[in-house]
C-alpha positions in Angstrom: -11.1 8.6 -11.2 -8.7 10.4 -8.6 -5.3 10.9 -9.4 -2.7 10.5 -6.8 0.9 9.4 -5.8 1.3 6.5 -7.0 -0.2 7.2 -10.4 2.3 10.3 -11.1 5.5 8.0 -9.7 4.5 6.0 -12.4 4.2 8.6 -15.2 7.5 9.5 -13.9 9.4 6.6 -14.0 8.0 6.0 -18.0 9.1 9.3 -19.1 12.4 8.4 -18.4 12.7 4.7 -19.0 14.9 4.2 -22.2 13.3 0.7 -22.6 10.1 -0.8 -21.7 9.7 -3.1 -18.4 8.4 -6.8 -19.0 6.3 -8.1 -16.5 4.8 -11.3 -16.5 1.8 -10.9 -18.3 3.0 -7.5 -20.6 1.2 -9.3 -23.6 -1.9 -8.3 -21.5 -3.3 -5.0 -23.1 -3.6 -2.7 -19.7 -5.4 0.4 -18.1 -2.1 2.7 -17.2 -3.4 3.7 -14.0 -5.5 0.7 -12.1 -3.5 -2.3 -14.1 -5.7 -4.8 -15.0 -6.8 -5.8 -18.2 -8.5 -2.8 -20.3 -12.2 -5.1 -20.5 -12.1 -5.0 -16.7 -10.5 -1.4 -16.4 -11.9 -0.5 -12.3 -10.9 3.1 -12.8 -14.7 4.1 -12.7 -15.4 2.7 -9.5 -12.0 3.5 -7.4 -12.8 4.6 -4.1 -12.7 7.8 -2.4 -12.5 7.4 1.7 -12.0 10.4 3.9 -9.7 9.4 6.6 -7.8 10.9 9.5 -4.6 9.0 8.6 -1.8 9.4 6.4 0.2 6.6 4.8 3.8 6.3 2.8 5.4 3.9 0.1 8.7 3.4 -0.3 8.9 1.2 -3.5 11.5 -0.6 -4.4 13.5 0.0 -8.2 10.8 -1.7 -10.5 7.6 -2.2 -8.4 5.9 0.6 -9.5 5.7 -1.3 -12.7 4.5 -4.3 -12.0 1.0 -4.8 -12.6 0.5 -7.3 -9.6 1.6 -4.5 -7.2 -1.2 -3.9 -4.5 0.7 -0.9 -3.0 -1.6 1.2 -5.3 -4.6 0.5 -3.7 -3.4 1.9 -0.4 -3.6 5.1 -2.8 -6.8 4.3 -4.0 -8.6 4.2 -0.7 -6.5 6.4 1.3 -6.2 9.9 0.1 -3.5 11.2 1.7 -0.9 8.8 0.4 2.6 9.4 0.2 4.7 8.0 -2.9 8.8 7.8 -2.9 10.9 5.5 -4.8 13.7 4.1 -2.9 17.2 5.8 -3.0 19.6 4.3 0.1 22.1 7.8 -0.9 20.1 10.1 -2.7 16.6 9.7 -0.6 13.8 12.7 -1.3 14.2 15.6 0.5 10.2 16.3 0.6 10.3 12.1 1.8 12.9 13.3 4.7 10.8 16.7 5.6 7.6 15.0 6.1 9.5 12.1 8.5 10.5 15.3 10.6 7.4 16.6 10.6 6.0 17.2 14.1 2.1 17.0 12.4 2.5 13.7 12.1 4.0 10.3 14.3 5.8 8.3 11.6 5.5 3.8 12.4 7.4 1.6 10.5 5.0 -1.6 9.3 7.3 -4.5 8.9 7.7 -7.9 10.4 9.6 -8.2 14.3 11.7 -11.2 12.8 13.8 -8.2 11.0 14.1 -5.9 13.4 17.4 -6.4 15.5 16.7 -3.4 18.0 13.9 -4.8 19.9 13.1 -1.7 21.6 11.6 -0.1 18.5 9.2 -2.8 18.5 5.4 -1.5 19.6 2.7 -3.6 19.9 -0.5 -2.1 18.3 -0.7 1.4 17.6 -1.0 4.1 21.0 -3.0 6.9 20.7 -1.1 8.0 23.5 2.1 8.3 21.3 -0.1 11.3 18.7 -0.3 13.8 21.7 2.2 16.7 21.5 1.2 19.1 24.4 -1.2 17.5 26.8 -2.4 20.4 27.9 -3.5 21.7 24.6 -5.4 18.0 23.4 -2.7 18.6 20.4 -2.6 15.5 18.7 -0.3 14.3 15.7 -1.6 12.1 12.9 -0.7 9.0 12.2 2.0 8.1 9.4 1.7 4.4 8.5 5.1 3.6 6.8 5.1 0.6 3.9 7.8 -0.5 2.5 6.5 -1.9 -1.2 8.4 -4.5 -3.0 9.5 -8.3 -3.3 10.5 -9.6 0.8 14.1 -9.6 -0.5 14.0 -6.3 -1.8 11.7 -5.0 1.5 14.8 -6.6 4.1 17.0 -4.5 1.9 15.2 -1.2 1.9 14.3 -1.8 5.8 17.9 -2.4 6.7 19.7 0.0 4.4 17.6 3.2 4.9 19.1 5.3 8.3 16.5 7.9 7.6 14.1 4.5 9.3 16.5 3.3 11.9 15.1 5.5 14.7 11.5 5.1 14.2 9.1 2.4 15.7 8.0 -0.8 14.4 4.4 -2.3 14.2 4.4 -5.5 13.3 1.7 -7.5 12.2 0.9 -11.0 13.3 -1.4 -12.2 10.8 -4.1 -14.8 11.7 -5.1 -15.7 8.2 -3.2 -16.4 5.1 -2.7 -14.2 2.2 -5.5 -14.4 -0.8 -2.7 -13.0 -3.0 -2.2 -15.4 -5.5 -0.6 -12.9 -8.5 2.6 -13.2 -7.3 4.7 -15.9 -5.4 5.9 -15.6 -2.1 8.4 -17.3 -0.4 6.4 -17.6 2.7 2.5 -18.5 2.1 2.0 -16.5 4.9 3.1 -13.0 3.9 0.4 -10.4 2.9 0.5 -8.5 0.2 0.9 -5.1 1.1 -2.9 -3.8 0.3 -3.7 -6.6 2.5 -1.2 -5.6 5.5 -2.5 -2.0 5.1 -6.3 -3.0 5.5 -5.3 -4.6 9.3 -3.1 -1.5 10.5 -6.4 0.4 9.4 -8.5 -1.4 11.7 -5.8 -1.0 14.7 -5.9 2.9 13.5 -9.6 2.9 14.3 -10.5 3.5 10.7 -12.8 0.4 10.6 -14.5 2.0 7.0 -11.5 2.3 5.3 -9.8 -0.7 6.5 -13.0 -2.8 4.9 -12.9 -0.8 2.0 -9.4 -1.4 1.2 -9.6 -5.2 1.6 -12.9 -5.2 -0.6 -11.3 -2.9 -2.9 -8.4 -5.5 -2.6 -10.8 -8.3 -3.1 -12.0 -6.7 -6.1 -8.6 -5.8 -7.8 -7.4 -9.4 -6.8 -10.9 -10.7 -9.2 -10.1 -8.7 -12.3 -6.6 -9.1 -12.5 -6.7 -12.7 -12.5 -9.5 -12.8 -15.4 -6.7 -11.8 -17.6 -4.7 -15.3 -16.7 -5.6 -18.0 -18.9 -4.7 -20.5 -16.2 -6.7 -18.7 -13.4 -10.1 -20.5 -11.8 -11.4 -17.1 -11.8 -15.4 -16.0 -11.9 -16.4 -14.5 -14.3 -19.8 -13.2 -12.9 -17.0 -11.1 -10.5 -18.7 -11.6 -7.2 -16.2 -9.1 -5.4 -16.5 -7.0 -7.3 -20.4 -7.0 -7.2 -20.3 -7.2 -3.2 -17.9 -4.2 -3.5 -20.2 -2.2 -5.5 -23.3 -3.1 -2.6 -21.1 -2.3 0.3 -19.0 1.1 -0.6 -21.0 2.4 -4.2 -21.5 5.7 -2.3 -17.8 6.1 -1.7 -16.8 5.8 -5.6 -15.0 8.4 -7.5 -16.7 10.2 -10.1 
């Protein structure tokens, strides 16, 4: 499997954790780096999509412990992922640097209903906003912001942080309701943030990845839940099968 971001934040955060964290389902005997039950381990299959894109988690205090956190996945599909764990006064300097960096055109994913300065607001992503010098064709790439955590702790991170204030906003207006059923949501019709991720994808123009992802999701979603006694799960793992058909020559070895 492929190492990245996300993985070393959480190797991080153990090696200085004076006591363990309990998440629901910590009786659950785990793979460290994809989270689901070690009988269902997907570490031999994570996926391995080049892309033309670049993507950022902040994650909130404890979310790079929870199991049920989809934020990985981004990770998993997307190699150049960026990993930072929230700090409203201490942020990462490399996190501030690469927000200034003119290689890339940094958007904010997050819902319009939070966003009190309207004119941030941009309504799909414009490839015109990646040019730097016309005349030279010089194009940016694009950063794709996600702010990983509980909606309460997200409002918080979005609203505290003035190294975001200034940049835009792409919301996403989701026609479909979440299939993320590992972790309640106060609104049915929040996404999870693997799922979120998979749609900006598409609007990027990275149709491959953005079907990977949400497979890959799919898949994840599947396994994890065979570990909850009270989940009406298959055990055949269909997803994970249809995953296997669609994207077997993309898999990490």
């Amino acid at each position: 499997m492929r190492m990245h971001a996300f993985h070393r934040l959480y190797q991080y955060r153990q090696s200085i954790s004076t006591k363990p964290f309990q998440a629901r389902g910590c009786n659950v005997v785990r793979c460290r780096n994809c989270q689901v039950a070690l009988e269902h381990c997907l570490c031999d299959i994570q996926p391995n999509v080049p892309t033309n894109i670049a993507c950022m988690l902040i994650i909130s205090d404890n979310e790079v412990f929870k199991p049920s956190n989809t934020g990985r996945l981004i990770a998993d599909v997307v190699q150049e992922t960026y990993v930072y764990q929230w700090n409203r006064t201490e942020p990462e300097h490399k996190m501030l640097a690469l927000l200034q960096c003119d290689d890339y055109q940094p958007v904010i994913v997050f819902p319009a209903d939070y966003v009190d300065q309207t004119e941030r607001l941009i309504k799909q992503l414009d490839s015109n906003m990646l040019i730097r010098e016309p005349s030279k064709h010089d194009k940016r790439k694009w950063l794709l912001i996600f702010i990983d955590g509980s909606w309460r702790e997200a409002r918080k991170i979005f609203r505290r942080s003035d190294y975001l204030q200034n940049l835009p906003v792409l919301s996403i207006d989701p026609e479909q309701l979440s299939q993320y059923q590992m972790r309640r949501s106060d609104n049915e019709q929040h996404l999870s943030t693997a799922e979120v991720a998979s749609l900006v994808l598409s609007q990027a123009g990275e149709t491959y990845a953005s079907q990977c992802l949400q497979s890959w999701f799919e898949t994840f979603r599947e396994s994890y839940l065979l570990s909850k006694s009270r989940a009406k799960t298959d055990e055949s793992r269909p997803c994970r099968a249809a995953y296997l058909r669609r994207f077997k020559s993309e898999i990490s070895v």
